[in-house]
C-alpha positions, 0 to 999 in steps of 0.5 A: 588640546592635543588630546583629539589628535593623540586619538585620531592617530591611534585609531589610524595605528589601529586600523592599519594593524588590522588591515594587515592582520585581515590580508595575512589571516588564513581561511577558517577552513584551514586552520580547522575551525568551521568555516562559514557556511557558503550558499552552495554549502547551505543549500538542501540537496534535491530531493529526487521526485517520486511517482508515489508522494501524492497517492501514499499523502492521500492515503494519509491526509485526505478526508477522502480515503476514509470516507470512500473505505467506509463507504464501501463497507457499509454499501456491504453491511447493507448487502449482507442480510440479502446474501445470507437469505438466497440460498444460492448466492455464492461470490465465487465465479463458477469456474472457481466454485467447483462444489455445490456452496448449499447447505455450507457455512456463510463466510466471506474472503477478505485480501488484507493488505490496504483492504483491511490492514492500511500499510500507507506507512511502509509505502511513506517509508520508501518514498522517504527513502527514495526505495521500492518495495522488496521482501526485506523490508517488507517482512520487517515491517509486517514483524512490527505488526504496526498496520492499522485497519482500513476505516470500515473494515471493523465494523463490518467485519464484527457486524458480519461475525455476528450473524455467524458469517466467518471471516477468511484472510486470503492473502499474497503475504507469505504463509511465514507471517502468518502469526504476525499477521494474525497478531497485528489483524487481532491487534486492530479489532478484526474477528479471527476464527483460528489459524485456519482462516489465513490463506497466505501465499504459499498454502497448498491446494490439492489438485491446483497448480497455482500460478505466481501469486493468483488465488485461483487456488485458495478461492477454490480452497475457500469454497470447499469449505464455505458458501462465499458470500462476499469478496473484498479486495483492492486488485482486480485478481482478489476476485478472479484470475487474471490470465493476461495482465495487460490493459486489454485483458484486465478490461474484459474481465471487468466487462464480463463481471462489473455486475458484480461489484457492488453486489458480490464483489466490493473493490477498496481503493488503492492507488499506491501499487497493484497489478495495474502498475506493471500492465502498462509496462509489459509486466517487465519489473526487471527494466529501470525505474525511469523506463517504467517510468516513461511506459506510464507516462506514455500510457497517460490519455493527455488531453490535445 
């Protein structure tokens, strides 16, 4: 019968022995054994809010994107028997033409970036990174030559070469990506005559002074050399000069040529970046994000 108590006294002896081991036991954390992880240390760090997640997500997600690309581009395929038959039908505005277009070759200009090449996997990679664009990451990304092609652009692109009408590449990437942008352009289907028809940031045009990064010059250049039926663009200045980048100055200019669209001109969607960007903010890139930021959110039409 003394079993029992033999027993309950040992478990006593045990239970004050490890009562005393626990108030003299020194912290995980300093002994050099992972401690456990607190609630502050658990939590994931905030992830810092970016103005592109929902247009780069759009570009890539939605069911929309490519149903508006592609609608665009057989709206032109339509066109195009059209443009090829009236003689006089040039997409170059008469201050850019500067030649007679009768009697050239049909071709049409096309800008490349998120107009035939979708770059949305560039811009993720800043959002991700919570970076903006520069020319370093930019150039080795386009050194990948892994760009896919805007849905549509194949299609009427091949369609258009095969009523002999050339496709021209007036680009803002500058002339020394030439040979990976005609790689990665080759790569996706794109019908590329020769190196002639890159016209990259950078060309020379004789007898044109160019301003920054307008293709005025290169349109002309264009000209010389084709009957422009057709321009494809995603920014207002792929189509004509934009002499004051501001608010005001781009809603003339679609005044005086929204005829056009539709017809001559045909604009992709792109709510990533672009000109429009920076006319709400005085084009001063050199501010901080955040005031930016807050010029873009001041220039919001809010509901009262």
């Amino acid at each position: 019968m003394m079993q029992p108590r033999v027993l309950s006294l040992s478990l006593l002896a045990c239970t004050l022995a490890l009562t005393a081991c626990d108030r003299t036991h020194t912290p995980a954390s300093q002994t050099g054994a992972p401690a456990a992880p607190s609630s502050t240390a658990a939590a994931k760090p905030a992830v810092t809010a970016d103005d592109n997640l929902n247009a780069v997500l759009w570009m890539q997600a939605s069911a929309e994107y490519p149903a508006a690309t592609t609608t665009v581009y057989r709206a032109a395929a339509d066109k195009l028997g059209t443009a090829l038959k009236e003689k006089h039908w040039d997409a170059l505005v008469p201050d850019e033409r500067g030649n007679p277009a009768t009697g050239l070759p049909p071709a049409v200009v096309m800008d490349v970036d998120e107009t035939v090449l979708d770059n949305s996997p560039y811009q993720a990679r800043l959002v991700r990174d919570g970076k903006e664009y520069d020319e370093v990451t930019w150039d080795a990304w386009v050194a990948e030559k892994k760009a896919k092609a805007v849905p549509g652009v194949v299609e009427f692109a091949k369609a258009a070469a095969a009523k002999g009408v050339t496709i021209l590449y007036l680009s803002n990437r500058a002339v020394h990506l030439k040979d990976a942008t005609i790689a990665n352009l080759k790569a996706v289907g794109m019908p590329v005559k020769d190196d002639s028809v890159f016209l990259g940031l950078g060309t020379v045009v004789p007898d044109c002074e160019q301003n920054g990064s307008e293709k005025n010059c290169r349109r002309r250049l264009a000209g010389q050399q084709y009957r422009v039926l057709m321009q494809f663009g995603d920014q207002l200045g792929d189509f004509v000069q934009i002499t004051a980048n501001t608010r005001e100055g781009r809603a003339q200019l679609l005044d005086k040529y929204g005829d056009w669209f539709g017809e001559r001109w045909f604009m992709l969607p792109n709510p990533t970046y672009g000109s429009w960007e920076p006319a709400v903010f005085n084009n001063d890139w050199a501010q901080p994000r955040e005031a930016r930021r807050e010029a873009k959110r001041a220039a919001l039409n809010v509901a009262p």
